[in-house]
N, C-alpha and C positions, 0 to 999 in steps of 0.2 A: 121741457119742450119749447117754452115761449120764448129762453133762452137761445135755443139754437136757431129759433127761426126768428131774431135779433138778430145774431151773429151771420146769421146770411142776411139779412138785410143790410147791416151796415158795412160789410165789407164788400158787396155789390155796389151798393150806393154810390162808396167811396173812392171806388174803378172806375163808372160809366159816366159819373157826372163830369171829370175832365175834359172840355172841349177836343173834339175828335172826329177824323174826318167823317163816321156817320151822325154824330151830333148835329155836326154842323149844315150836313144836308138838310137833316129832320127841322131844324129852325128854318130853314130859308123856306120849306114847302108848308111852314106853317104860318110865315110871313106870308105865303100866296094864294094860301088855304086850297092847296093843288093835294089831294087825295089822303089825308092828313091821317084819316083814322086808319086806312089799310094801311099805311105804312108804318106809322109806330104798332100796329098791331103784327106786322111782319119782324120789327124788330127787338118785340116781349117775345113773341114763342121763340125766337131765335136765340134769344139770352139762355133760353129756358132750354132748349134742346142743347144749347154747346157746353154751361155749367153742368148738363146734367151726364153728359159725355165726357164731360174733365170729372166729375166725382164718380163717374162707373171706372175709372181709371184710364182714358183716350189721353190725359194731357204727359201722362210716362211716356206713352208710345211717341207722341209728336214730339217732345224734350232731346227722345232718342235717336230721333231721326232726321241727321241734318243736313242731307238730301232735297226733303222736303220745307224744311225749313226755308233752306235757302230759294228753293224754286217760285213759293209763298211769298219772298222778300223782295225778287229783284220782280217777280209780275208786280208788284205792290209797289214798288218804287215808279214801277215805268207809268203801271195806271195813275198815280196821285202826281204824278209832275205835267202828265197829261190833262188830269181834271186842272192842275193849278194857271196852265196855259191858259185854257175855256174861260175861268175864271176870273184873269187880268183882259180876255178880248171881251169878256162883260161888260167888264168896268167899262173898258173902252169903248165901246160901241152903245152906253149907254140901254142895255141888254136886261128882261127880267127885272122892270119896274113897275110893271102893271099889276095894281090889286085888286081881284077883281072877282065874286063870288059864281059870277055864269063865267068868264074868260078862263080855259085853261090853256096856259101859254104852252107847256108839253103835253106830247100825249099819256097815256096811262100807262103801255107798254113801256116805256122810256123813263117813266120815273122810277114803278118798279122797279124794272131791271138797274136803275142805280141805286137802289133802294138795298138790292140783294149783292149788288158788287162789291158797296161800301162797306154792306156786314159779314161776306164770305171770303171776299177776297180783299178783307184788309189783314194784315198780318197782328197787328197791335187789339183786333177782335178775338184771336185762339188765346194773344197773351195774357189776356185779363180772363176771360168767359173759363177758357177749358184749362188753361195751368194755372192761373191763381187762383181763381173764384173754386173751379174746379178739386184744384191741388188743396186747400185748406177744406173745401166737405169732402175731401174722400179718407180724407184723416176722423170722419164723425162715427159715431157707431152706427151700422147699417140699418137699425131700425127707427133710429134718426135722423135719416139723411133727407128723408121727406120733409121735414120743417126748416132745414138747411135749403133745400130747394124754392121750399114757399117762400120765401122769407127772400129771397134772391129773385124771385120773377116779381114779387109784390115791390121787390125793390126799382126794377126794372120800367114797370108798369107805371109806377109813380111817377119817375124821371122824366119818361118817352109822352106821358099825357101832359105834363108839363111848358117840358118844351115843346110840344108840335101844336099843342092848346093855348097855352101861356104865350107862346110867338106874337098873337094877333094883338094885345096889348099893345104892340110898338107895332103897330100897323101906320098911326097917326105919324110917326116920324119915319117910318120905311115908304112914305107919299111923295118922299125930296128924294129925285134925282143923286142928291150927295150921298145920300145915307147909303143907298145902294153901291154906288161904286166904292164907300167904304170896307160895307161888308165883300163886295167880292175882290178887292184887295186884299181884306185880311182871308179870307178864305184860302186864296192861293197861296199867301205867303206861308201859311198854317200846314198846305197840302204838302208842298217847299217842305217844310221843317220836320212834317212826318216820315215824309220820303227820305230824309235824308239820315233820320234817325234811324231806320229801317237797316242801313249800310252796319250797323255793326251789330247785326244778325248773320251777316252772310259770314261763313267758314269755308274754306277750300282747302 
């Protein structure tokens, strides 16, 4: 048992920790300590519902379906070159440099709702959650797949407290003007490069 819920731990692990466009939101809101817990806590059960939707077997169905695949890809391209625009008029307008524990520079609506954009309506979130993470525990014996699971949201849970907790360490160099328009450079460029990864998902 402790073995499979290993094996979901470390191949979760080893999916989410790649910087990604919802990573990379999760650090910036934990550089600004703008609603931190509800949002990696939207983005554990979220792990946790879509793995556990790719091992009831949902990630065959999406695999097969490339209709939706594609529909999933080009909204996903259009949103992240959009967020990557925002991003670089950050920079530039010196934008999102205030740390501030009463100051919330956005509202709550607003960051949810891109809190739930980046983890639903990113494509690169079904690929890892519900067909790989998914696809290797649906291969487990069924009365194992619970510790396949545990073992994949404890993976999850570790990550998301990390980064949106662990952020505020570099709070002391996120106080310079530079540092900021560093990170929303590379943010965009990042958005850029997912966006454009995305293009060869699309089949017609």
């Amino acid at each position: 048992m402790f073995e499979i819920f290993l094996k979901g731990f470390i191949v979760t692990i080893s999916l989410i920790v790649a910087i990604g466009a919802q990573n990379a939101y999760i650090l910036k809101l934990g550089l600004l300590r703008q609603y931190v817990l509800v949002s990696i806590t939207i983005c554990i059960l979220s792990d946790f519902l879509l793995i556990t939707l790719g091992v009831l077997g949902l990630g065959f169905f999406i695999k097969g379906n490339q209709l939706l695949i594609n529909s999933i890809a080009i909204f996903g391209i259009i949103f992240l070159t959009f967020y990557a625009i925002l991003s670089f008029k950050s920079a530039l307008k010196n934008e999102s440099m205030k740390i501030d524990d009463k100051i919330k520079t956005n509202p709550f609506k607003k960051v949810i709702g891109m809190v739930l954009v980046f983890t639903y309506l990113n494509p690169h979130t079904y690929l890892d959650t519900v067909l790989l993470i998914g696809g290797i525990g649906a291969n487990i014996e069924d009365s194992l797949k619970i510790f396949f699971l545990l073992g994949a949201v404890s993976a999850s849970a570790t990550w998301f407290v990390l980064l949106g907790f662990g952020a505020r360490a570099l709070i002391p160099l996120f106080k310079k003007p530079i540092t900021w328009k560093i990170l929303d450079i590379s943010i965009g460029f990042l958005m850029l490069f997912i966006a454009y990864s995305l293009i060869d998902l699309i089949i017609f």
